[in-house]
C-alpha positions in Angstrom: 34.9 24.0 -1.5 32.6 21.9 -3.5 32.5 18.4 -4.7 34.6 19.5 -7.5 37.2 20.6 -5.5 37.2 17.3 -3.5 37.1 15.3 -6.5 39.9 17.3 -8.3 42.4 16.9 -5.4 41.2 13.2 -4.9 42.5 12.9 -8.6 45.2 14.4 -8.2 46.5 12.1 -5.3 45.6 9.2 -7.1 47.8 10.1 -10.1 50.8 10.9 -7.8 50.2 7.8 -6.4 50.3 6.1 -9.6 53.0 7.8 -11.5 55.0 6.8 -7.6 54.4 3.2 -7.7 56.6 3.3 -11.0 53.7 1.0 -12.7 52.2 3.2 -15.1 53.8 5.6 -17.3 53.3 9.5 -16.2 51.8 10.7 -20.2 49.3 7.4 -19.9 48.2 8.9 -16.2 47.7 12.0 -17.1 45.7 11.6 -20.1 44.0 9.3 -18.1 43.1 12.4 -15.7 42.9 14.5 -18.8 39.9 12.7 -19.7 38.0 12.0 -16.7 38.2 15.7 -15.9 37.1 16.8 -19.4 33.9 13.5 -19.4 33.0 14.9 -15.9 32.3 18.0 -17.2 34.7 19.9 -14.2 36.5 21.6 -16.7 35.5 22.3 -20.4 36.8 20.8 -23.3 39.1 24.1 -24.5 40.5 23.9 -20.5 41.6 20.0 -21.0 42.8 20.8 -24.4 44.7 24.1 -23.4 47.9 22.4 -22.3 48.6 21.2 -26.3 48.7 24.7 -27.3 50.9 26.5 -24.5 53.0 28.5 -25.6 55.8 26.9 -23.2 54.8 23.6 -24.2 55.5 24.1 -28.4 59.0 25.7 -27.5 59.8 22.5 -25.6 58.9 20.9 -28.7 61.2 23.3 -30.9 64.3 23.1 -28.4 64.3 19.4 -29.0 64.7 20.0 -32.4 67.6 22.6 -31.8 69.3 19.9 -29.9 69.2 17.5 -32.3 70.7 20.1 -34.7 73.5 20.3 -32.2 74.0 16.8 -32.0 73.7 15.3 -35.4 76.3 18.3 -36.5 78.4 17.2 -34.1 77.8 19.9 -32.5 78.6 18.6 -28.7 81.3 16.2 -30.4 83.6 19.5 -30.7 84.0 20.6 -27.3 84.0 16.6 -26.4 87.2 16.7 -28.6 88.6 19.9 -27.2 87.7 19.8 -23.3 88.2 15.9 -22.3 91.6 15.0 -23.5 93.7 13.3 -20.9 92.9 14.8 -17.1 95.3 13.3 -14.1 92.9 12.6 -11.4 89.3 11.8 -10.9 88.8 15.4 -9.9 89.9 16.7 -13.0 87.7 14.4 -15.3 84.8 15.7 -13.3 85.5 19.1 -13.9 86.2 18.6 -17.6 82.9 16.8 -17.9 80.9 19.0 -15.1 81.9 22.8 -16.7 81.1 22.3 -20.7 78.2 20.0 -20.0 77.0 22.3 -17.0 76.9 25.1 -19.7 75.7 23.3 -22.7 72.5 22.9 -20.6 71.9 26.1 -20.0 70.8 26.8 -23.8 69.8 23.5 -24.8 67.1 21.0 -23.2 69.3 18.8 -20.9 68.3 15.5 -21.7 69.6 15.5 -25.1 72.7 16.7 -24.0 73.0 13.5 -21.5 72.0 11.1 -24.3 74.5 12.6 -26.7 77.7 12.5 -23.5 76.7 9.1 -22.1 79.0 7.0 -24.9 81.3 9.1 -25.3 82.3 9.3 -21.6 81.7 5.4 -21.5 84.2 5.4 -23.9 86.6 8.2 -22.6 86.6 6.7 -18.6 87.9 3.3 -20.4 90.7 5.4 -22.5 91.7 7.4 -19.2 91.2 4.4 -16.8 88.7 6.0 -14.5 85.8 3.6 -13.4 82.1 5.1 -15.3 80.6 5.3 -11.7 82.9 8.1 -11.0 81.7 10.1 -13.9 77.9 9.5 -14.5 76.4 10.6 -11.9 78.7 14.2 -12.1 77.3 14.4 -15.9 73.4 14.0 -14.8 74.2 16.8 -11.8 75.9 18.9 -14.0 73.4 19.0 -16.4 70.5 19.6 -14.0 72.4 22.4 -12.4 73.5 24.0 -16.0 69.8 23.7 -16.8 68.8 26.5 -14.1 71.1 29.3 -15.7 68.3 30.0 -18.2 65.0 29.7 -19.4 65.7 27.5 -22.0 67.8 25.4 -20.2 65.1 22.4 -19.0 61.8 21.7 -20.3 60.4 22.3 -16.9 61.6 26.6 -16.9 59.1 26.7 -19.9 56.6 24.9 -18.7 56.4 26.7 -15.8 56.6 30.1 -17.6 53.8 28.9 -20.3 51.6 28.3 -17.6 52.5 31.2 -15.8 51.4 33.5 -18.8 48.5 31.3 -18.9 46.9 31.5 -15.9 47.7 35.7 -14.9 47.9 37.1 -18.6 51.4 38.5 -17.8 54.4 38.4 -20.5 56.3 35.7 -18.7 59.9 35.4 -18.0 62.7 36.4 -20.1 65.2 33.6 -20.9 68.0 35.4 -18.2 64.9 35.8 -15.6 66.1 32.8 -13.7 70.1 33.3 -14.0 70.4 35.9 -11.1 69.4 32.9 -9.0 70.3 29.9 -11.4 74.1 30.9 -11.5 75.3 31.0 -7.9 73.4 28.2 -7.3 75.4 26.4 -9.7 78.9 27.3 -9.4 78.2 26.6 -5.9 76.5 22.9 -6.5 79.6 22.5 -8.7 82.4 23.4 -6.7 80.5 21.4 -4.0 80.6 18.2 -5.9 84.0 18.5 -7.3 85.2 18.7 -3.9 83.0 16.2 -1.9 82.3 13.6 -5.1 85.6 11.8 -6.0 85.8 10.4 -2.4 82.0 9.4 -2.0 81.4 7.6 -5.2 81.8 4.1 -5.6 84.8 2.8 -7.9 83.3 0.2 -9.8 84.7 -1.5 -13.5 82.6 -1.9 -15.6 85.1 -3.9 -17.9 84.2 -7.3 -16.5 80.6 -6.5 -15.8 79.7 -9.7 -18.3 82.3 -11.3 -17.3 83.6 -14.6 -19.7 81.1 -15.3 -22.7 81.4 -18.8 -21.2 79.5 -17.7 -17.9 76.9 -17.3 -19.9 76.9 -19.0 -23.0 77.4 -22.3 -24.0 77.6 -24.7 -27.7 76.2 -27.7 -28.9 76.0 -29.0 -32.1 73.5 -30.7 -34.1 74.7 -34.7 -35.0 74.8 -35.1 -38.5 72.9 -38.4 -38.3 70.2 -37.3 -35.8 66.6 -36.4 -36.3 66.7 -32.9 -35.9 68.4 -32.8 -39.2 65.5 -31.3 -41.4 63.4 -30.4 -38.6 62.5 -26.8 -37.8 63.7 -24.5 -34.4 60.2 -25.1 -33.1 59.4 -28.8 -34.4 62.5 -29.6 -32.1 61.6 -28.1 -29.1 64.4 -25.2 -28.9 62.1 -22.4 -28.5 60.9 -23.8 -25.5 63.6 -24.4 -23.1 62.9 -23.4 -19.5 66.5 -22.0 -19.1 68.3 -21.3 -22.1 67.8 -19.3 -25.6 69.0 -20.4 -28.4 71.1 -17.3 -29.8 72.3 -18.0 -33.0 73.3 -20.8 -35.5 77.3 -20.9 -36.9 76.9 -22.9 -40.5 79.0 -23.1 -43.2 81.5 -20.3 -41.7 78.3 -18.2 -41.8 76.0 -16.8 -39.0 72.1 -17.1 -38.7 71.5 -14.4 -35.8 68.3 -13.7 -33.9 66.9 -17.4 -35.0 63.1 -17.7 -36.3 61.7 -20.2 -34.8 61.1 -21.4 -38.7 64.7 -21.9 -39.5 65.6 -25.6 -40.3 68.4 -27.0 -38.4 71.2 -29.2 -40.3 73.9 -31.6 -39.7 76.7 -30.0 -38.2 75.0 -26.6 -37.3 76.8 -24.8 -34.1 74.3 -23.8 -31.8 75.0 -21.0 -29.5 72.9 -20.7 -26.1 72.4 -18.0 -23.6 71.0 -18.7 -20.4 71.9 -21.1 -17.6 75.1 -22.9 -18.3 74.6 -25.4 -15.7 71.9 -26.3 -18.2 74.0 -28.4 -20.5 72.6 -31.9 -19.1 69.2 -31.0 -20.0 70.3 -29.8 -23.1 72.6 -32.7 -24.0 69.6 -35.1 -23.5 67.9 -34.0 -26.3 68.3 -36.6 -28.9 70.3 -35.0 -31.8 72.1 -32.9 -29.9 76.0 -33.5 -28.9 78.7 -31.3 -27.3 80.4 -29.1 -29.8 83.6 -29.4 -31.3 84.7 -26.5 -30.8 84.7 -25.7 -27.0 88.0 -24.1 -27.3 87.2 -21.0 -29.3 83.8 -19.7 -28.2 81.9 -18.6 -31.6 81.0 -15.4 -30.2 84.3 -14.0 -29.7 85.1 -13.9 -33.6 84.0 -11.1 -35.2 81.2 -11.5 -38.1 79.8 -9.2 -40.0 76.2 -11.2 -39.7 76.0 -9.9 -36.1 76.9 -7.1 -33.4 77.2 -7.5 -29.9 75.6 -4.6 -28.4 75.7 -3.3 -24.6 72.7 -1.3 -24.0 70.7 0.6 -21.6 66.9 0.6 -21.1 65.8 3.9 -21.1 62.9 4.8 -18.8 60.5 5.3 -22.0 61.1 1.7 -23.0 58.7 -0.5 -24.1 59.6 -3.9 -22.4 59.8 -2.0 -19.2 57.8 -4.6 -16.1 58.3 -7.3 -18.5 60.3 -10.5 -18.5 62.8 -11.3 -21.1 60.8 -14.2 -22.6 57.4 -11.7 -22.6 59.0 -8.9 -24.3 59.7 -10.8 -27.3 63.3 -9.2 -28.2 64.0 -11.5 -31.3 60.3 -10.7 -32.8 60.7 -6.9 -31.6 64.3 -5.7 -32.0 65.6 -8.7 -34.2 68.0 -9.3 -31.1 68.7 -11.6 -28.5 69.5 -10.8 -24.9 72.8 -12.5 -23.9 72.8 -11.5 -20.4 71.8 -8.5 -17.9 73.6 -6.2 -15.1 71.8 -4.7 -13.1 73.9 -2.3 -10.1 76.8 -3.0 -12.0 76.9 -6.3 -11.5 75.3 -9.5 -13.6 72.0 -10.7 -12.5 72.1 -14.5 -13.0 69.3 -16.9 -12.8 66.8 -18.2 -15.0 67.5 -15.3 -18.0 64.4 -16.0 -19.5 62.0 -14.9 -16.5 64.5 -11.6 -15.2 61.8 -8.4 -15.3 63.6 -5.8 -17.1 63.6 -2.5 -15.1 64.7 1.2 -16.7 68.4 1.4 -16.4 68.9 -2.6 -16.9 72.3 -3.3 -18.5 71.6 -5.5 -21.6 74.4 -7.7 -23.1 72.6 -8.2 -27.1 73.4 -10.1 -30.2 72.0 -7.9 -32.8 71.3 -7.6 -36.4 73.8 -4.8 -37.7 70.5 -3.0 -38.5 69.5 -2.6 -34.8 72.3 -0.2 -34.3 71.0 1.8 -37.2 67.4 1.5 -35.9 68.3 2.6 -32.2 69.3 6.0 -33.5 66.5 7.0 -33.6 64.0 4.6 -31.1 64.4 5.9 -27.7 64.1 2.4 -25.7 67.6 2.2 -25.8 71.2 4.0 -24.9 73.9 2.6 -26.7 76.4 2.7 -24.4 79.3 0.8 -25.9 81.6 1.6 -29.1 79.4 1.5 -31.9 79.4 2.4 -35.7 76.7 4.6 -35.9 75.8 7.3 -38.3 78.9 10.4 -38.9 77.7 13.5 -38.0 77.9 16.6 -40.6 81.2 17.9 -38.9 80.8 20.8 -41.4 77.9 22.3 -40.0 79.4 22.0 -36.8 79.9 25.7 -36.4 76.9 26.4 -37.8 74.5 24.7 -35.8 76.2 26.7 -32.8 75.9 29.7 -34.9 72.7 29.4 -35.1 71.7 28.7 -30.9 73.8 31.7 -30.9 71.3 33.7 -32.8 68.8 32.3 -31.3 69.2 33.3 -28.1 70.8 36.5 -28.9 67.0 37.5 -30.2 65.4 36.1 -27.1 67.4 38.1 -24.7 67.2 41.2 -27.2 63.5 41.2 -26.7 63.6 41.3 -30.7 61.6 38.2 -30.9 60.0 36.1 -28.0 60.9 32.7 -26.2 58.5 31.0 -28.6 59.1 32.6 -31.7 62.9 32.7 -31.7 62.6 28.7 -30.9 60.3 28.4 -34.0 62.8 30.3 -35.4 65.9 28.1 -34.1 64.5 24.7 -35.2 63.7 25.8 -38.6 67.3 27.1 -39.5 68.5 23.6 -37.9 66.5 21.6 -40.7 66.6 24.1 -43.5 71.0 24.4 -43.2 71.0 20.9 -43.2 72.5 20.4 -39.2 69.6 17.7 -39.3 67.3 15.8 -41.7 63.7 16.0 -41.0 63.4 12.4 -39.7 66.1 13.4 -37.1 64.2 16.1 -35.9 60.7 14.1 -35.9 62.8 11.5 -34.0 63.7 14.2 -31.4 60.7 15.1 -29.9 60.0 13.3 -27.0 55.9 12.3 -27.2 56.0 10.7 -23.5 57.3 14.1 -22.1 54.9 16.0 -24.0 51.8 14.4 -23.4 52.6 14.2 -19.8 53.2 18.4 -20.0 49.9 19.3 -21.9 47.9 16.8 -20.2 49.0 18.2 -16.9 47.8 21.2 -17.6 44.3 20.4 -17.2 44.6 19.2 -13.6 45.6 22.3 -13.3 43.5 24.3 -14.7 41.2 22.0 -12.4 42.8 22.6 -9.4 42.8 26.5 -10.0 38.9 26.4 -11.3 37.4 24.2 -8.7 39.3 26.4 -5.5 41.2 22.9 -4.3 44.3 25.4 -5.8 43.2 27.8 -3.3 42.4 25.5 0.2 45.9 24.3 -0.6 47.2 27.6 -0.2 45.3 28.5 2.7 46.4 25.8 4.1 50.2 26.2 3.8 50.0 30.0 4.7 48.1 29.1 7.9 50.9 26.7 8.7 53.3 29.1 8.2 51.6 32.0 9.9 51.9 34.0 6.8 55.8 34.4 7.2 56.9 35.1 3.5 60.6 33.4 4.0 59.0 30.1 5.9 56.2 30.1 2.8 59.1 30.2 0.3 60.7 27.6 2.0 57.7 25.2 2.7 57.1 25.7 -1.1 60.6 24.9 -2.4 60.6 21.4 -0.3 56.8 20.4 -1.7 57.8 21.1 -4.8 61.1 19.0 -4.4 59.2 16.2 -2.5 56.7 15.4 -5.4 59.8 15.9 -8.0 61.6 12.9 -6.6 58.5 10.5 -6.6 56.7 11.7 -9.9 57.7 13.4 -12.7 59.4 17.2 -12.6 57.5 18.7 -15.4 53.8 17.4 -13.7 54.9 18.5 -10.0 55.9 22.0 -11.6 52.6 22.1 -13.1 50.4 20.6 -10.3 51.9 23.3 -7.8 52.1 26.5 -9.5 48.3 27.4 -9.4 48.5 27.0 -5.7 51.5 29.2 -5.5 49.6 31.9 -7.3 46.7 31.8 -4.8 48.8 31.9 -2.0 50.9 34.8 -3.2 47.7 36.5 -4.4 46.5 36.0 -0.5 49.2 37.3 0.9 49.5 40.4 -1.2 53.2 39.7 -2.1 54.7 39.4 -5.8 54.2 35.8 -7.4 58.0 35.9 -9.4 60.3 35.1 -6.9 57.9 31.9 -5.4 57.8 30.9 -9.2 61.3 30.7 -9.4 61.3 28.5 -7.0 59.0 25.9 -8.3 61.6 25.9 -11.2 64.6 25.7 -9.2 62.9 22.7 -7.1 61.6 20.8 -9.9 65.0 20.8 -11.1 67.0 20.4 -8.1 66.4 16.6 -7.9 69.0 14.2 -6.9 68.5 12.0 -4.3 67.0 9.0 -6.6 67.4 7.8 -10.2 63.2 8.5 -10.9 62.8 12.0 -9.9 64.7 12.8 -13.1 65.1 11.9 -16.5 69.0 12.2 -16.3 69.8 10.2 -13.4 67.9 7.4 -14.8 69.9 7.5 -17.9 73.2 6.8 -16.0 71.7 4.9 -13.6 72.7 1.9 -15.7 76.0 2.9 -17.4 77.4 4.0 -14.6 76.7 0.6 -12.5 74.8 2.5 -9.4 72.8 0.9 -6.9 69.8 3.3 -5.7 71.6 3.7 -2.4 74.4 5.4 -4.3 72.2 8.3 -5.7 70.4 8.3 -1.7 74.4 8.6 -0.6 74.9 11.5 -2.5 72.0 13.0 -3.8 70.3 13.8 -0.4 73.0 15.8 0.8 72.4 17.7 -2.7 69.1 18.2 -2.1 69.5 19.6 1.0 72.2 22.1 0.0 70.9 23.2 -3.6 67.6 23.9 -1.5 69.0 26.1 1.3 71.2 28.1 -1.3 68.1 28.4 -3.2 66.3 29.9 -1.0 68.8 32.2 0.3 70.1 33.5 -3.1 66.2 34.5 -4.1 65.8 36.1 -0.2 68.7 38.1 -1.4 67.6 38.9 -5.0 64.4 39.3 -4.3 64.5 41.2 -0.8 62.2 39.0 1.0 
């Protein structure tokens, strides 16, 4: 192997390593890699550009848009209505939320359908009285097993498949290709989590997870004869307290929310802090300033219709991600203020102003009533409380599963392929109405598809330079060439590098060795390239190794060890069953 080769693995360590540490976002690495390979002249310019016209990576991009057909019809609202009603024990909520969601992800891409269940199991575990820890992390591991029963059913099953075609000219999978193996996996995951879950997860409410307002807010008021009367936010020093934020201003039986620092304070104003109440002295010594009058009806308990209080969770394609409250600059940003933060399920308390935000943060805000409209469609958030938001078109309800129907009904026909009946699919969404072109626009996820194409040129690096192939030599000399053990070896790298760096760029980065290898030893490549799927999939022993388990990571008030608890043992299982059922299938 050549310098090329050495360089191209050394690359490709240092962008696991990077998208590991949790520091830099995966898309930014791999374009970063994207570039350095294309500038160092390793790979040509149509290899690094390749990626952005796969084939598997534009029917990503159109399933999105299906999704979002689904969901903004209300779609997914339907069978919430029908399947959830009022279940006895914590068994049966997990089976009412596990089956439905387990088979709504085996057609559409799962993330979507996470986002779309989140509030209304929030909501539904507070109606019912079961704790949200009991039902989160059952919704992300139903969805990540539903989304092995097809091709369509993850992002990763057609990436893999679009490089596949890619790289050996054949015609690819067809979208039941992966079900033979896909569905007894699952119904065994699921009856194995039914059974084992309801006594492993923790029981925590989430009702008092903010606990009293007045833990964590307190009032002054402005003195009618002071010298802050007139006087800007700024001019008086309120935007630069060590240890509290000033929230809002209560005036005249009206609300000023999200405060520019430019608003001009008057006698008698109500000023509402967040922060550390045992602040109050400080506060208090600010000339101008005296105790409020009305300590015995907090102002943030009455409802206006200036304001919203919003409980949200950071998603892991946020931008205030690694930054403190006081950096990310919510009031200039979001036109909210953050009131407090949980984190495990429980408040972190402390300075509020210097907490680092971290994906799955639980964020207490006073908002604008546009930020609940804006959220909609800005994906650094998950709404995660009782909302108004925007009614779906109930009457194309039917339709927009009418239309999947179809959809995959000329995919499995052969009367159209993957691609082209996705096309297909995402256009009828728009063009009957099940979405508006801005919901669809808003859909796509840009992180996840950068990170996709641009992984495809390390791997088109890997496979040109021959680092795919000293891999593969390497793994088939360790396993002495033993078809079963190579399977097996392949299935636990692939889950490895899932848990500590994005599943779509650890499908990618692995399949060109898994092509060499099978090439080497003479056997056919399908049932190892299941595999990758299934393993890049398969991954739940921590909230990062995928996209769902981060989202409930926060709603559902986990600590990492509680995904390490349970997940591992997952893991373990999903992989030996794996393995097995494609020994079986496939006769190996």
């Amino acid at each position: 192997m050549d310098w090329q080769g050495w360089f191209s693995l050394g690359l490709a360590l240092t962008a696991l390593l990077l998208m590991s540490s949790g520091r830099f976002a995966p898309h930014l690495v791999m374009m970063a890699v994207l570039v350095v390979l294309s500038a160092s002249g390793i790979i040509s310019a149509d290899q690094a550009l390749a990626g952005f016209s796969n084939s598997g990576l534009i029917t990503v991009v159109a399933m999105f848009v299906v999704a979002a057909g689904i969901h903004h019809s209300g779609g997914v609202d339907l069978l919430v209505n029908h399947l959830l009603r009022n279940p006895k024990s914590v068994r049966s909520a997990q089976a009412r939320i596990a089956l439905p969601v387990s088979l709504l992800s085996g057609f559409l891409n799962n993330t979507p359908v996470v986002a779309t269940m989140i509030p209304a199991v929030h909501a539904w575990s507070r109606k019912i009285g079961i704790s949200p820890s009991k039902l989160m992390i059952p919704l992300s591991y139903s969805a990540i097993l539903g989304g092995t029963l097809t091709l369509i059913g993850t992002s990763t099953n057609l990436v893999v498949n679009g490089q596949y075609q890619q790289l050996t000219g054949e015609a690819g999978f067809s979208i039941f290709s992966i079900t033979a193996v896909g569905l007894p996996v699952a119904i065994i995951g699921l009856a194995v989590m039914l059974l084992v879950m309801p006594r492993v997860l923790p029981d925590r409410k989430d009702q008092q997870k903010f606990g009293s307002m007045r833990e964590f807010t307190l009032e002054v008021a402005v003195s009618f004869e002071g010298p802050l009367v007139g006087r800007t936010v700024g001019e008086a020093g309120l935007r630069e307290l060590e240890r509290l934020y000033l929230v809002e201003i209560e005036r005249d039986g009206s609300v000023v929310t999200a405060v520019p620092s430019e608003e001009r304070l008057r006698g008698g104003d109500r000023l509402v802090f967040a922060g550390d109440t045992q602040a109050i002295s400080d506060l208090l010594r600010i000339n101008g300033i005296v105790p409020s009058v009305h300590d015995d009806e907090p102002s943030l308990s009455q409802d206006r219709a200036e304001r919203r209080l919003v409980e949200a969770a950071l998603s892991p394609q946020s931008d205030v991600l690694g930054l403190t409250i006081r950096d990310a600059r919510f009031r200039d940003r979001y036109g909210a203020v953050v009131l407090a933060v949980a984190r495990g399920g429980e408040r972190v308390s402390g300075n509020l102003g210097n907490i680092r935000l971290k994906p799955g943060d639980v964020l207490l805000l006073e908002a604008r009533p546009a930020f609940v409209s804006r959220q909609r469609y800005n994906k650094d958030f998950l709404l995660i409380n009782d909302l108004e938001t925007e009614t779906p078109r109930h009457d194309r309800a039917w339709l927009s599963w009418g239309i999947l129907l179809v959809l995959v009904s000329l995919a499995a026909c052969g009367v159209m392929s993957m691609l082209n009946a996705a096309l297909l699919g995402a256009a009828l969404m728009i063009l009957s109405g099940c979405c508006s072109v801005g919901q669809a626009q808003k859909s796509v996820d840009v992180p996840v598809i950068l990170t996709i194409a641009a992984s495809f040129a390390l791997g088109a690096a890997l496979e040109e330079t021959g680092a795919a192939a000293f891999m593969a030599e390497g793994i088939l000399a360790f396993s002495a060439g033993q078809v079963l053990l190579t399977l097996f070896l392949v299935y636990c790298a692939v889950s490895f590098l899932t848990e500590v760096i994005t599943n779509n760029a650890a499908a990618v980065l692995v399949i060109p060795v898994v092509l060499s290898m099978t090439g080497s030893m003479g056997v056919p490549a399908e049932p190892f390239v299941i595999a990758v799927m299934m393993a890049a999939s398969a991954s739940f022993a921590t909230p990062l190794g995928y996209q769902t388990n981060m989202m409930v990571f926060g709603p559902g008030g986990y600590r990492f060890s509680d995904f390490v608890k349970v997940g591992l043992p997952m893991n373990v299982l999903v992989g030996l069953v794996t393995v097995a059922v494609i020994a079986v299938v496939y006769g190996l």
